[in-house]
gemmi code that builds the backbone of each chain (N, CA, C; Angstrom):
import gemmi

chains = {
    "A": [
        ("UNK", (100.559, -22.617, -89.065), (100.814, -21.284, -89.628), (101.318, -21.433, -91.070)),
        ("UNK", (100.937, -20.288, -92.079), (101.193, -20.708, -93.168), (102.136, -19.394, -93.120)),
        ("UNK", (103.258, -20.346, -94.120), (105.029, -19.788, -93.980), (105.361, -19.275, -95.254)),
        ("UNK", (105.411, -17.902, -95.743), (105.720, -17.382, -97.290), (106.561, -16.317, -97.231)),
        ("UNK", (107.654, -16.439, -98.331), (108.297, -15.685, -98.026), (108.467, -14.306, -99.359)),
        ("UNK", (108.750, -13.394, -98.468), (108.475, -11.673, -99.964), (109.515, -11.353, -99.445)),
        ("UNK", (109.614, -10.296, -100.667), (110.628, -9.832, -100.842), (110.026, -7.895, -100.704)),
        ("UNK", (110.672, -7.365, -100.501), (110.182, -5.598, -100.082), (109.250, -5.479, -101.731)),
        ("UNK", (108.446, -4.908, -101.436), (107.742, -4.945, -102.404), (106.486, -5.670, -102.904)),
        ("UNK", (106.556, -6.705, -102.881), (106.031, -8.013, -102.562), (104.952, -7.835, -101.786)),
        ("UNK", (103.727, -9.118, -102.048), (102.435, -9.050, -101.418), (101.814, -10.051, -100.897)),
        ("UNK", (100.559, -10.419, -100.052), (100.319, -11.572, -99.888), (99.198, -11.213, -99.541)),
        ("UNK", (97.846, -11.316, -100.225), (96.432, -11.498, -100.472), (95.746, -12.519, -99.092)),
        ("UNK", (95.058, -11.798, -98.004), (94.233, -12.967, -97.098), (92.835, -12.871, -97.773)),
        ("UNK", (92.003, -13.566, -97.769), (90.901, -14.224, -98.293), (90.532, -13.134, -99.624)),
        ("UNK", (89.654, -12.986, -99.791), (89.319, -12.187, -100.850), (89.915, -10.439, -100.830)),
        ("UNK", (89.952, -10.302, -99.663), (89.640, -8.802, -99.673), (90.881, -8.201, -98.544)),
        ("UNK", (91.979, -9.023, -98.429), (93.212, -7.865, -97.843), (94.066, -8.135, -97.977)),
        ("UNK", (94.821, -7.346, -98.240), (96.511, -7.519, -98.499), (97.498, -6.944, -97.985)),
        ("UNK", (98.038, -7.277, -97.758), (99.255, -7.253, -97.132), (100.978, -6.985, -97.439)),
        ("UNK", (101.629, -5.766, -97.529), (102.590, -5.387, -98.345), (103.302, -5.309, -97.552)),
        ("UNK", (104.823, -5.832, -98.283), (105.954, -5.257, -97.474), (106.378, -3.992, -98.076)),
        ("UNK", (106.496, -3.260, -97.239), (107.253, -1.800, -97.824), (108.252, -1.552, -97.924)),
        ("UNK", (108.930, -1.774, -96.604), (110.171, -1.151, -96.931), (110.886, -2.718, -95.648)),
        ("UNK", (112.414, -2.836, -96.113), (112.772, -3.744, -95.159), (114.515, -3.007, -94.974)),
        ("UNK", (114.479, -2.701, -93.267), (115.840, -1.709, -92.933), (116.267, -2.597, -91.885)),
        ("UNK", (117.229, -3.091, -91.877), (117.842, -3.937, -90.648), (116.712, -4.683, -90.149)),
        ("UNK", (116.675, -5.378, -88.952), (115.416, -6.257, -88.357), (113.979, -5.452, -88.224)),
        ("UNK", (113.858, -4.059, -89.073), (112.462, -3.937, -89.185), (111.863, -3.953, -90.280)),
        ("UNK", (110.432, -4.623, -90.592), (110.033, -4.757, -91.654), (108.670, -3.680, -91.923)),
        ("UNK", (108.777, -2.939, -92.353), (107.724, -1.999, -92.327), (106.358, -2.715, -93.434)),
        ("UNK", (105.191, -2.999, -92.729), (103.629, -3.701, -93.227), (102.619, -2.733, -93.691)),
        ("UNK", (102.387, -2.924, -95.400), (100.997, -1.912, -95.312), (100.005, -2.629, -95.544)),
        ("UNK", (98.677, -2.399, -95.123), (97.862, -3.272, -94.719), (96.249, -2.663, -95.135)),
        ("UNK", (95.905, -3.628, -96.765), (94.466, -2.888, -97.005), (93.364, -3.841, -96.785)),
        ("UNK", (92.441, -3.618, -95.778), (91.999, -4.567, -95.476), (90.432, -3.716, -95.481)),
        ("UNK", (89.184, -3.886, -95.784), (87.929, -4.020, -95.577), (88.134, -2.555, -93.869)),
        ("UNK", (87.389, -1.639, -93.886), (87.630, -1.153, -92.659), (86.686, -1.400, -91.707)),
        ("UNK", (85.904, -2.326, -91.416), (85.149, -3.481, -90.868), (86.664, -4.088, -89.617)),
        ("UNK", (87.518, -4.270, -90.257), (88.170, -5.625, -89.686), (89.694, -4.463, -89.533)),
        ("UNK", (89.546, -5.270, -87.881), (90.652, -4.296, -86.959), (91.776, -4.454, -87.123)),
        ("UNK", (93.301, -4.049, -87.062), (94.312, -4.519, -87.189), (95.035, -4.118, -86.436)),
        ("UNK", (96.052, -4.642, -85.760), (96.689, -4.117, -84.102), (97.968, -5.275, -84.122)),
        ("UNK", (98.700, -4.444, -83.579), (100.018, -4.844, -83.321), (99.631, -6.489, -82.297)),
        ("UNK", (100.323, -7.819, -81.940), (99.703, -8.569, -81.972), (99.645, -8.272, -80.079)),
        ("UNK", (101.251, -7.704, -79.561), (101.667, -7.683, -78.427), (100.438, -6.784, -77.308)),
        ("UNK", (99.985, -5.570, -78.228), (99.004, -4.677, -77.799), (97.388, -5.221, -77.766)),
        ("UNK", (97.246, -5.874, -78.741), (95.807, -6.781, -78.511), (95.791, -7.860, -77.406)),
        ("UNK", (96.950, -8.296, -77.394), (96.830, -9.094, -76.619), (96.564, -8.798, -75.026)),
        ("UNK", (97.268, -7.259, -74.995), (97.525, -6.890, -73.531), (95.767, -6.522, -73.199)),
        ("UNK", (95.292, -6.053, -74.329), (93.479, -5.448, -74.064), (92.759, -7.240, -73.752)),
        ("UNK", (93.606, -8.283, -74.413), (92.303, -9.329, -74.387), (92.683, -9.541, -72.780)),
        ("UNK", (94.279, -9.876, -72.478), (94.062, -9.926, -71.211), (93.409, -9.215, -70.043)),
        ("UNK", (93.378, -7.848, -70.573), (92.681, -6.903, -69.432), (91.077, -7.135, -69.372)),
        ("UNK", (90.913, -7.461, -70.947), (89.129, -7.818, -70.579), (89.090, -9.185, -70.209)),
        ("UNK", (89.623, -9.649, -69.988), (89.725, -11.447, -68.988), (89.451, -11.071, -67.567)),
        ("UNK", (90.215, -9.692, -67.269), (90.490, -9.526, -65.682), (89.296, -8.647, -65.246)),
        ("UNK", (89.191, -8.106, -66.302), (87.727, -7.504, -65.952), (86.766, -8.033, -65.915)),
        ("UNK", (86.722, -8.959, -66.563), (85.247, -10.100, -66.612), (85.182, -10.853, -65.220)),
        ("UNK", (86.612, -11.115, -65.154), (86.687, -12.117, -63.486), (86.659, -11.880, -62.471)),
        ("UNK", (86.980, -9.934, -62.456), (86.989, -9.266, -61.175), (85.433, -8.988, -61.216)),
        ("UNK", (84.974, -8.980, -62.280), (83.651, -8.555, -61.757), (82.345, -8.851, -60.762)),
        ("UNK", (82.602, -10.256, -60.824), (81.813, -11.168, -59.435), (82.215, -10.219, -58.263)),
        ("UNK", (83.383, -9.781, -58.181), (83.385, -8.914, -56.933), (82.952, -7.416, -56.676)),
        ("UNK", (82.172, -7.093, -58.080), (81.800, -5.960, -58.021), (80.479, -5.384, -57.929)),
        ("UNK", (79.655, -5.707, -57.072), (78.213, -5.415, -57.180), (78.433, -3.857, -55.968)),
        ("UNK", (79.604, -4.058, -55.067), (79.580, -3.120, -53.926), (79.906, -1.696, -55.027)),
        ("UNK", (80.557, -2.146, -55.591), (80.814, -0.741, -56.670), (79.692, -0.380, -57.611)),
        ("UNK", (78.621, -0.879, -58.091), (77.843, -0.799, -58.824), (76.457, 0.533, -57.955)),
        ("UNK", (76.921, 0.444, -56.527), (76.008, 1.415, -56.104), (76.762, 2.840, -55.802)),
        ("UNK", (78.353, 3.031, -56.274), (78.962, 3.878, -55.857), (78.323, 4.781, -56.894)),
        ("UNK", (78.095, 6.370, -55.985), (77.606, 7.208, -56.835), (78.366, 8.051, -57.839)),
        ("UNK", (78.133, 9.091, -58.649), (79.191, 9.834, -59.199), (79.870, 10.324, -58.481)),
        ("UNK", (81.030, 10.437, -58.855), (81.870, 11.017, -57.634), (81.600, 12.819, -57.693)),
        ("UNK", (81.989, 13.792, -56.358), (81.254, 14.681, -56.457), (81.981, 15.458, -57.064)),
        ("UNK", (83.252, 15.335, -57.469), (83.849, 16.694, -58.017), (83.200, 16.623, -59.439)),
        ("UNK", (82.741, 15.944, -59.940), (82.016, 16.267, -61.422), (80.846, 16.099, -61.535)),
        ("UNK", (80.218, 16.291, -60.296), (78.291, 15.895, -60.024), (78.208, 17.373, -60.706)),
        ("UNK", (76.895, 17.805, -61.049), (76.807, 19.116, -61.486), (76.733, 19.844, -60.389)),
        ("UNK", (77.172, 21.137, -60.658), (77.093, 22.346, -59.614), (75.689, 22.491, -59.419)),
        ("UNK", (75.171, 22.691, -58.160), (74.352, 23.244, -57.486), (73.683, 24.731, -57.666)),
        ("UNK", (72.953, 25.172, -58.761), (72.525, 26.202, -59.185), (72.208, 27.108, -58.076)),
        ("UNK", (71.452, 26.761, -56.783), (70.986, 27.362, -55.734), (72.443, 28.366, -55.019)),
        ("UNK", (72.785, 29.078, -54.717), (73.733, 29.870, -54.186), (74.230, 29.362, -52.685)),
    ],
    "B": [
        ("UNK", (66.680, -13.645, -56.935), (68.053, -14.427, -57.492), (68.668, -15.275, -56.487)),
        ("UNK", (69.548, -16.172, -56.770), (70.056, -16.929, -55.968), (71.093, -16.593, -55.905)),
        ("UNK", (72.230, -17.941, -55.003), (73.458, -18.019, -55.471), (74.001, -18.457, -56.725)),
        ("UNK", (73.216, -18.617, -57.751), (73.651, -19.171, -58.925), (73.897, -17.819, -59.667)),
        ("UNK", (73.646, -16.475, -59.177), (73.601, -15.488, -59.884), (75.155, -15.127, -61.011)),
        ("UNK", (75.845, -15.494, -59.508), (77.646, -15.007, -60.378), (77.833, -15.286, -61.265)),
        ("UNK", (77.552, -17.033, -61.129), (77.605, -18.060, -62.192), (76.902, -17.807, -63.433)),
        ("UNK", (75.666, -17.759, -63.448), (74.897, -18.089, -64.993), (74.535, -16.629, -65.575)),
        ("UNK", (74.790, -15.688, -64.483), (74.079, -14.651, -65.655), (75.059, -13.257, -64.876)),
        ("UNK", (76.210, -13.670, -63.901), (77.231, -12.538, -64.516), (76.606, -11.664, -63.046)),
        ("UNK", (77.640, -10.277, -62.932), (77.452, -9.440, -61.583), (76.109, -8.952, -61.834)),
        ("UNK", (75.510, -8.940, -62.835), (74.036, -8.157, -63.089), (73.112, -9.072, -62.582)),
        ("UNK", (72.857, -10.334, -62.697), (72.010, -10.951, -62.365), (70.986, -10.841, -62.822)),
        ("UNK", (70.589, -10.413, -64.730), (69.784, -9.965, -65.330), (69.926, -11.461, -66.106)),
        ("UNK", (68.208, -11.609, -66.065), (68.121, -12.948, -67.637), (68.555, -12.589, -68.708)),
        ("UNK", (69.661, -13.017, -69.559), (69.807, -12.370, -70.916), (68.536, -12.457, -72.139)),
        ("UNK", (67.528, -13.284, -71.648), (66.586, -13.938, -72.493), (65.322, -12.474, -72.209)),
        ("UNK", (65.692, -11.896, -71.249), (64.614, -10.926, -70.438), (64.864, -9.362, -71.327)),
        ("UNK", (65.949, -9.424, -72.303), (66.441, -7.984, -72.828), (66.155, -7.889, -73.702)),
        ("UNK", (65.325, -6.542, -74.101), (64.756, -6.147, -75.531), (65.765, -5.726, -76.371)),
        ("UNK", (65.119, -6.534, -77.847), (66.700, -6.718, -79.001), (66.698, -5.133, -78.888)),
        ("UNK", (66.284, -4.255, -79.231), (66.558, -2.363, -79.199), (67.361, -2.163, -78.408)),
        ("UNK", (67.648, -3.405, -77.017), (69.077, -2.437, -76.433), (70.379, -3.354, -76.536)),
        ("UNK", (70.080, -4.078, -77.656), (71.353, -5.186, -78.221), (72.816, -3.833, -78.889)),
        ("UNK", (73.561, -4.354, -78.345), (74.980, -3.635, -79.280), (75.694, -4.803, -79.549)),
        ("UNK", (75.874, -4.549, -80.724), (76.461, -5.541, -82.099), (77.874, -5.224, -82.100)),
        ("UNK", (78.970, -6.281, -81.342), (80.254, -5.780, -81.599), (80.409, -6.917, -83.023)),
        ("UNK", (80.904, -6.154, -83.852), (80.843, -7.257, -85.098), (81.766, -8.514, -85.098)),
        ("UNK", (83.219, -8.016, -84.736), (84.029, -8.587, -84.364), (84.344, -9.399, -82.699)),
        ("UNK", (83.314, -9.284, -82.175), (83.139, -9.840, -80.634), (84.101, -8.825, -80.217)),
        ("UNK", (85.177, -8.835, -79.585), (86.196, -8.173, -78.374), (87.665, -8.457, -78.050)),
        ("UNK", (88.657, -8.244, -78.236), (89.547, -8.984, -78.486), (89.685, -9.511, -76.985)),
        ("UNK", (90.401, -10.777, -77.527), (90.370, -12.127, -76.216), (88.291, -12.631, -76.628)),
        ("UNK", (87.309, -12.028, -76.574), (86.219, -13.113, -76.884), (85.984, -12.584, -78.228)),
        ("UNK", (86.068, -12.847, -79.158), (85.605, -13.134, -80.655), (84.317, -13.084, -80.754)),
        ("UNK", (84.005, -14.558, -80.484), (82.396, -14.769, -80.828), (81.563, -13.911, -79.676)),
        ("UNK", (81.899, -13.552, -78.470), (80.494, -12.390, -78.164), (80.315, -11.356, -78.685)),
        ("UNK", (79.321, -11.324, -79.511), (79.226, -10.128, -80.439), (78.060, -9.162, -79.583)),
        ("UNK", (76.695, -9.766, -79.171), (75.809, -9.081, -78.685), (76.044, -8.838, -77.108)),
        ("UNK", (75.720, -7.323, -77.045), (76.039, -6.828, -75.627), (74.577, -6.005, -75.017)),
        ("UNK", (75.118, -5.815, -74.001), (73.584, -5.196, -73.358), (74.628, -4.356, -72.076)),
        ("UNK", (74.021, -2.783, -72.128), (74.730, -2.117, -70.770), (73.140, -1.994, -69.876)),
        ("UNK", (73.502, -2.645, -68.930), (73.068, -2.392, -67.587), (72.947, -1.441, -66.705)),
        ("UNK", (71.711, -0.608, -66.422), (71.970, 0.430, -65.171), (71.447, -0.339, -63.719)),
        ("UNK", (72.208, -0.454, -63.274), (71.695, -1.631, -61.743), (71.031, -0.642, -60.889)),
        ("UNK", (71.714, 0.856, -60.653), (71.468, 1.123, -59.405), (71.404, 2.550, -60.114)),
        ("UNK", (70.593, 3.936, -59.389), (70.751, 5.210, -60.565), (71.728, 5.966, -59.543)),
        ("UNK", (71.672, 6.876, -60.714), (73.491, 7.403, -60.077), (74.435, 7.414, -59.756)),
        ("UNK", (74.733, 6.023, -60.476), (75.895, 4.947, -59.994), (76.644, 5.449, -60.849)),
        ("UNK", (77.796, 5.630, -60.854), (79.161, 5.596, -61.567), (78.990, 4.547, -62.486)),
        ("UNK", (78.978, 3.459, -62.425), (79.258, 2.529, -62.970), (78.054, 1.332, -63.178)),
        ("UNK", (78.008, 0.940, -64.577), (77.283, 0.284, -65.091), (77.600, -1.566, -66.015)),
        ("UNK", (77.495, -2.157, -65.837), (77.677, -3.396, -66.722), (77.414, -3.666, -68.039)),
        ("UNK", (78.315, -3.884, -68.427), (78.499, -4.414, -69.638), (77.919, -5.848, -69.897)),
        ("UNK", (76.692, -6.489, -70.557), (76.473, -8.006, -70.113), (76.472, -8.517, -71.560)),
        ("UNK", (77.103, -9.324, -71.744), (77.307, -10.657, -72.765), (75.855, -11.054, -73.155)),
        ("UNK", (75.373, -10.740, -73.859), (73.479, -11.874, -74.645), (73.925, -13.173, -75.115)),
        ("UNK", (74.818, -13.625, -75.164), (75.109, -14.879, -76.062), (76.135, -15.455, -74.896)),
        ("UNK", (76.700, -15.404, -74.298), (77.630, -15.895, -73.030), (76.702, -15.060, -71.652)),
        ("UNK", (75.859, -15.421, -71.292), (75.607, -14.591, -70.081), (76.979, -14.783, -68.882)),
        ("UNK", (77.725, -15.282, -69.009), (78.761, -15.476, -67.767), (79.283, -14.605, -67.871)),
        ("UNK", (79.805, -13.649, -68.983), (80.657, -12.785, -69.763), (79.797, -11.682, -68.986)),
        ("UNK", (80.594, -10.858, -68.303), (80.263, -9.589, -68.376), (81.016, -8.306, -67.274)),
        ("UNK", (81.441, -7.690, -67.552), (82.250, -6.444, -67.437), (81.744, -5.543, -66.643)),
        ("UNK", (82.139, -4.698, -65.224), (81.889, -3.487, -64.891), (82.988, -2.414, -65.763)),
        ("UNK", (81.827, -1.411, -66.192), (82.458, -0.269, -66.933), (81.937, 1.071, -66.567)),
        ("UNK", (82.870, 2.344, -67.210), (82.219, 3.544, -66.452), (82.674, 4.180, -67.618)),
        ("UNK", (82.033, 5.841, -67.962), (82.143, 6.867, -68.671), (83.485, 7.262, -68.113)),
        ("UNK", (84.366, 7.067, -68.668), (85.845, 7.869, -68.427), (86.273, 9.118, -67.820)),
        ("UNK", (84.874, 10.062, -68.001), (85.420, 11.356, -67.450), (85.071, 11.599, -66.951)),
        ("UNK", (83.988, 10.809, -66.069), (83.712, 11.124, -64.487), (84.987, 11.144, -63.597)),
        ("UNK", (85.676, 10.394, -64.196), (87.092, 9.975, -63.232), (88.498, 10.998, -64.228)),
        ("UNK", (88.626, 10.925, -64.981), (89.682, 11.464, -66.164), (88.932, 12.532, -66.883)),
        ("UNK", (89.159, 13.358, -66.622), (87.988, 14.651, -67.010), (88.420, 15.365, -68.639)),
        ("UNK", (90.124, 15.127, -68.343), (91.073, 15.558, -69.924), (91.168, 14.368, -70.264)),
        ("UNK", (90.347, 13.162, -70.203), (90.666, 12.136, -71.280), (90.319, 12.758, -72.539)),
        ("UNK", (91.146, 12.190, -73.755), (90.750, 12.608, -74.887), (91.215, 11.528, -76.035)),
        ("UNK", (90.614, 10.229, -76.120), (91.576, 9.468, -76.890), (90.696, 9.989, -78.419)),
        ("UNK", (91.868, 9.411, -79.222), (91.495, 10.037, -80.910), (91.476, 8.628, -81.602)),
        ("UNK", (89.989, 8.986, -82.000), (89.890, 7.996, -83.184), (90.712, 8.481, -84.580)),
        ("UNK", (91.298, 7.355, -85.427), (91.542, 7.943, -86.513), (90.295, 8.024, -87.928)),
        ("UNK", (90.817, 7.978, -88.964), (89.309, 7.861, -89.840), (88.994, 6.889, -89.508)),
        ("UNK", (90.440, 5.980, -90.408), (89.635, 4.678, -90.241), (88.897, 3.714, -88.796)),
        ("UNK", (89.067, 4.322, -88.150), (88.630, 4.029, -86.965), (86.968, 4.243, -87.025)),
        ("UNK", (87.002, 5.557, -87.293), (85.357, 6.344, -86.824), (84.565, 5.822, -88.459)),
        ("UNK", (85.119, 5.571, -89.415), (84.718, 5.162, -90.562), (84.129, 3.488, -90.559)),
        ("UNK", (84.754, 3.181, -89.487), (84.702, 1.289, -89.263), (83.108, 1.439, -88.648)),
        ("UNK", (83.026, 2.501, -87.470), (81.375, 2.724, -87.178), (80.839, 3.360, -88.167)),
        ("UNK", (80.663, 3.718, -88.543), (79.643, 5.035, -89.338), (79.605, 6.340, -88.643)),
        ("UNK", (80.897, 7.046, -87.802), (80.835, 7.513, -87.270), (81.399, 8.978, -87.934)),
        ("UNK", (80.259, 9.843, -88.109), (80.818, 11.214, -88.674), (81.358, 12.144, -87.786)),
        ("UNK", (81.237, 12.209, -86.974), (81.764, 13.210, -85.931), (81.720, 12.822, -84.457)),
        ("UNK", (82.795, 13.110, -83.872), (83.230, 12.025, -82.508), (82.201, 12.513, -81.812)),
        ("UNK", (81.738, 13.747, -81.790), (80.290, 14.101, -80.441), (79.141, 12.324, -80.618)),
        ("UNK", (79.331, 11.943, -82.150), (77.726, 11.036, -82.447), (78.478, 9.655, -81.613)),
        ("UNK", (79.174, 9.445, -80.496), (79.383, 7.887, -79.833), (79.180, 8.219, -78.141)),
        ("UNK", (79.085, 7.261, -78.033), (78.918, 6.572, -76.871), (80.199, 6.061, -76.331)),
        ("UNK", (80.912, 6.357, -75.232), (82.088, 5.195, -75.143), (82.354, 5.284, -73.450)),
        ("UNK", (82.753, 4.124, -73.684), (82.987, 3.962, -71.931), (84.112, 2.727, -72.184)),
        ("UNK", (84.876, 2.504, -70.662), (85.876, 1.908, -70.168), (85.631, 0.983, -69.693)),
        ("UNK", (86.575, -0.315, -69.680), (86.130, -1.351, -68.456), (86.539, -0.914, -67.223)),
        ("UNK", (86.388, -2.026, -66.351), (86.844, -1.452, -64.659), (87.569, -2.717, -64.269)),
        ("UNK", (88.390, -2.764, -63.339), (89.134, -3.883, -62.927), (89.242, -3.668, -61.598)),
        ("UNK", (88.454, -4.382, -60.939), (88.898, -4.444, -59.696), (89.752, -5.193, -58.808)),
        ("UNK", (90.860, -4.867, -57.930), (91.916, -6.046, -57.325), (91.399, -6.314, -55.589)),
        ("UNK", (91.650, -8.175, -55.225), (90.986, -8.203, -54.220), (92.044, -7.328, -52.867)),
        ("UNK", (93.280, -6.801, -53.533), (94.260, -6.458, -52.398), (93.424, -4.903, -51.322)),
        ("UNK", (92.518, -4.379, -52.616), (92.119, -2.489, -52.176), (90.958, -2.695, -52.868)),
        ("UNK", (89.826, -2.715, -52.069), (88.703, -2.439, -52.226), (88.064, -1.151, -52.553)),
        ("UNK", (88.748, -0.167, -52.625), (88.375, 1.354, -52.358), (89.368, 1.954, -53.835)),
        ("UNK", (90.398, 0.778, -54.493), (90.802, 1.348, -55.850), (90.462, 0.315, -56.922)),
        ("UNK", (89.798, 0.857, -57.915), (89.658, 0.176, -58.974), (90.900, 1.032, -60.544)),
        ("UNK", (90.964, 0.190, -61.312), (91.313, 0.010, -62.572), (90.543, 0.322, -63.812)),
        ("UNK", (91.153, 1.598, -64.704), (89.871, 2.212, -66.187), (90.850, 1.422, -66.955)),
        ("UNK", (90.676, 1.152, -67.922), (91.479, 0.699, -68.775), (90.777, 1.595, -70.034)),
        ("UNK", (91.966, 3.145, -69.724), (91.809, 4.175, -71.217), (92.309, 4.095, -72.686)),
        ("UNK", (93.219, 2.018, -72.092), (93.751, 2.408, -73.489), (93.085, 1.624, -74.488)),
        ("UNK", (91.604, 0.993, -73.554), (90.975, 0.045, -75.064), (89.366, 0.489, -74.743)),
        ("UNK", (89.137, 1.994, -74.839), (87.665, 2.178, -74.369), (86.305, 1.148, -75.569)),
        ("UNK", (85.468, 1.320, -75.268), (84.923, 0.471, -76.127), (83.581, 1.803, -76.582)),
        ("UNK", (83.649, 2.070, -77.949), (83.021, 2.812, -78.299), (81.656, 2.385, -79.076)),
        ("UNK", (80.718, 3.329, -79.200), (79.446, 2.413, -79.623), (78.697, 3.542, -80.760)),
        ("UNK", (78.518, 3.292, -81.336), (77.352, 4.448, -82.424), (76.121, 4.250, -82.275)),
        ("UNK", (75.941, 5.178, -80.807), (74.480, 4.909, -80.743), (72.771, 4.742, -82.130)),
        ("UNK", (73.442, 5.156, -82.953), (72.359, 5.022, -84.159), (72.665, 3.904, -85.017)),
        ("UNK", (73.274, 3.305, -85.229), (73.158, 1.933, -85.518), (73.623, 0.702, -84.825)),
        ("UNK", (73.266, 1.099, -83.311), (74.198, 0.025, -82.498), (75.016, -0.940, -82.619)),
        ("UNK", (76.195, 0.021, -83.520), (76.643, -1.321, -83.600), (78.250, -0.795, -82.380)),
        ("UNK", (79.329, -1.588, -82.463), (80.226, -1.111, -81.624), (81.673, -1.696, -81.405)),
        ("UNK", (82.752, -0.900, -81.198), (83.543, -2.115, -81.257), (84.871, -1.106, -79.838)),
        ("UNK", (85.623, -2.304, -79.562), (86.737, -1.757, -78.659), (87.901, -1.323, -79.457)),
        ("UNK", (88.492, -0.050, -79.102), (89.363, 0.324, -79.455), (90.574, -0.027, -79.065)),
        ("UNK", (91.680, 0.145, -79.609), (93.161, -0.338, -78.927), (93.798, 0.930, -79.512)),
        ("UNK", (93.891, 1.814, -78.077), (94.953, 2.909, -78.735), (96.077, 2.877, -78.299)),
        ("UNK", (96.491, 1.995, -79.503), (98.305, 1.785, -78.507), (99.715, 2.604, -79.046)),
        ("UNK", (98.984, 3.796, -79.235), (100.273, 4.925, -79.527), (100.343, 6.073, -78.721)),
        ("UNK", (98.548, 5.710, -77.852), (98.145, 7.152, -77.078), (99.016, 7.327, -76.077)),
        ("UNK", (99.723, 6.482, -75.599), (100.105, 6.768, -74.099), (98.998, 6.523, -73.018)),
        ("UNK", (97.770, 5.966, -73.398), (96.720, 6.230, -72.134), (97.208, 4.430, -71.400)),
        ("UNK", (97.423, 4.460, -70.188), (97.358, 3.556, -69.593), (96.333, 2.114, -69.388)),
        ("UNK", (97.337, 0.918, -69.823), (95.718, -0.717, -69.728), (95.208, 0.092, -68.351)),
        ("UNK", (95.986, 0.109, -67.421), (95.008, 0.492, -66.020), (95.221, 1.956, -65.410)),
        ("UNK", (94.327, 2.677, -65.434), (94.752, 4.088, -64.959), (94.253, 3.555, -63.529)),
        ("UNK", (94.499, 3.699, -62.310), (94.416, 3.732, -60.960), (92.978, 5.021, -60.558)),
        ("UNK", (91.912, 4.822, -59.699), (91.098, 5.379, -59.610), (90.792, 5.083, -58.010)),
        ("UNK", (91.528, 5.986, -57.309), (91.158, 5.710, -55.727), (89.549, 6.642, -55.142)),
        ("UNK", (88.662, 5.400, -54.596), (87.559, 5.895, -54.416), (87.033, 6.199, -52.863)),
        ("UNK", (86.285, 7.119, -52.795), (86.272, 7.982, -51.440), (85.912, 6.198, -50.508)),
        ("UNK", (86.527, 6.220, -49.336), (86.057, 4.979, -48.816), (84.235, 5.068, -47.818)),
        ("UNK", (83.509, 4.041, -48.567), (82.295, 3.793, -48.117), (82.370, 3.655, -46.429)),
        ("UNK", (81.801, 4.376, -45.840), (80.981, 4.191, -44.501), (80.599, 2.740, -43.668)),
        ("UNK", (81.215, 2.243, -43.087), (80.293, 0.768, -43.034), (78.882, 0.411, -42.423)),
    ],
}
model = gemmi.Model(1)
for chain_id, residues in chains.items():
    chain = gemmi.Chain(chain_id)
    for i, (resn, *xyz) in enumerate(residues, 1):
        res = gemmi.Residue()
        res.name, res.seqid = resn, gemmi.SeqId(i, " ")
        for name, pos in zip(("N", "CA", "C"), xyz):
            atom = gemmi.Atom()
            atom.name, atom.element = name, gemmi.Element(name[0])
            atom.pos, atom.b_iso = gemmi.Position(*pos), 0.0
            res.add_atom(atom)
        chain.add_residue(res)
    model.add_chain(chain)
structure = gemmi.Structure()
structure.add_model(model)
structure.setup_entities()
């Protein structure tokens, strides 16, 4: 990991095209503004992580899912029956 | 198909080599947790199924049961921001496509898992697509979805 240290105000450039500002710094929070290409996602690290794990569990549960693959729509949102 | 199905080509049991590039979706950024699978393919296995697969073109092992959210969550409503709908080319939220993964646990066969809070949205006109992380919405990694129990 590469280790640099700013000061509020202060910036730090990743490859050509994003940067990275400190804004404001209030007790142990450091508030990040972040201009980056809008191509390329940016997410808190704790919250991405919780989606990569869920698509892990979804990928692995899925061998067990072919019995669900024939379940139909369920009926409370099938369309209404025009006929009376 | 064999028993090698689980294994090499995922719950679909579709050749990835067998799928026309027109129904390729381009996640640019792969998915968070897989990176490099960028090309995807949704699967209809069975018609009128709730639920459809998500299959990996470049990892065939990779691949996901997913469903349209509001068959099950009817007031789902997650919000893209600009930069969100701007990252697709997306002018107005009616122009996507988006659906949920599914998680199923071996404890309850009859409840599966949406996960509303990272739907994966797609712009159908330039296929390209990426997963969202809405982690301010309040929508739950697993909303609980108890399903009428099958007949044996």
């Amino acid at each position: 990991m590469l280790v640099l240290s700013r000061k509020q105000g202060e910036s730090v450039v990743i490859g050509n095209d994003i940067l990275v500002t400190v804004l404001e710094v209030r007790g142990d929070q450091i508030r990040l503004g972040i201009d980056a290409p809008r191509s390329i996602t940016v997410h808190r690290q704790e919250v991405y992580l919780q989606v990569a794990r869920e698509n892990s569990a979804a990928i692995a549960s899925s061998d067990r899912g072919s019995p669900l693959l024939r379940r139909p729509v369920p009926q409370a949102v099938a369309k209404p029956d025009p006929e009376p | 198909m064999g028993a090698e199905r689980a294994v090499t080509t995922g719950v679909s049991g579709t050749d990835p080599n067998e799928i026309p590039e027109d129904k390729v979706i381009l996640f640019d950024e792969g998915i968070p947790g897989l990176p490099d699978c960028r090309r995807f393919v949704i699967l209809d296995l069975a018609p009128d199924s709730a639920f459809q697969v998500l299959q990996s073109v470049d990892t065939p092992g990779v691949s996901m049961i997913i469903t349209v959210p509001w068959l099950f969550f009817p007031d789902y409503a997650p919000e893209l921001s600009d930069l969100e709908q701007a990252s697709l080319g997306i002018a107005r939220s009616e122009d996507v496509a988006l659906f949920c993964s599914v998680v199923l646990t071996p404890e309850d066969k009859d409840t599966v898992f949406v996960n509303l809070m990272g739907p994966f949205v797609v712009n159908p006109n330039t296929r390209r697509g990426c997963q969202f992380v809405l982690a301010g919405s309040g929508y739950p990694l697993r909303a609980p979805v108890k399903l009428p129990k099958v007949p044996p």
